[in-house]
N, C-alpha and C positions, 0 to 999 in steps of 0.2 A: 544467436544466443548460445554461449557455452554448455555445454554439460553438467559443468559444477553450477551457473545460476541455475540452470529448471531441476537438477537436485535440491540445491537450498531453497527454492520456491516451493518445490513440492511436499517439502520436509515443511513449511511453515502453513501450507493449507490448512485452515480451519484454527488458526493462532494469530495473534492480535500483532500487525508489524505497523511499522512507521514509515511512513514514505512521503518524501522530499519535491515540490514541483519546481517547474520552472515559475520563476515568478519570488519565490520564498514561502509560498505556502506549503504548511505539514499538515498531512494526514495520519490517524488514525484509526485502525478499522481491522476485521477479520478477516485474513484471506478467502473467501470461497473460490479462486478462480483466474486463471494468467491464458495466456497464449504466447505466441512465439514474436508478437510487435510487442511485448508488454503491457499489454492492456492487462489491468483490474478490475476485477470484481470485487469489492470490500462490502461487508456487512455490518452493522452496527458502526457506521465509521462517525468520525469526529473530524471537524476542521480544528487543530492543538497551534496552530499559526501564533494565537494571542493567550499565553498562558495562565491570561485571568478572564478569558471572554470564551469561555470552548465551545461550540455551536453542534449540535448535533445532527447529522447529515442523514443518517439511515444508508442503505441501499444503496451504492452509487458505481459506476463503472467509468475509473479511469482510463483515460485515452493515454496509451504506452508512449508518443511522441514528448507528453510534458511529465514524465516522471526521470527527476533526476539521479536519486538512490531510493533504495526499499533497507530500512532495516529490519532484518530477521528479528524474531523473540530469541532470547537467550537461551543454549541450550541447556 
């Protein structure tokens, strides 16, 4: 992992990002937490996949192999 991503990761801790899986499914949720395979820790997340069905997840820790982008919150 580059420098500038665990920069931009680090700078969106504890801020609400969007992140992309394999599959087509979108997450939404708070960062609390990464490491160096890209695993997640999101807090308060959302499955946003169906933009009129949005399921609320809680809690959950992504596994870094099915995560295809993270968008950062706007700076």
């Amino acid at each position: 992992m580059s420098e500038m991503t665990v920069q931009v990761l680090e700078e969106s801790l504890g801020k609400t990002v969007l992140v992309r899986l394999k599959g087509g499914r979108s997450l939404r949720g708070k960062l609390k937490g990464f490491d160096q395979h890209l695993n997640l820790v999101l807090e308060d997340s959302e499955d946003v996949s169906d933009s009129e069905n949005i399921k609320k997840l809680g809690s959950i820790i992504v596994r870094g192999d099915n995560v295809v982008i993270i968008s950062p919150p706007p700076r």
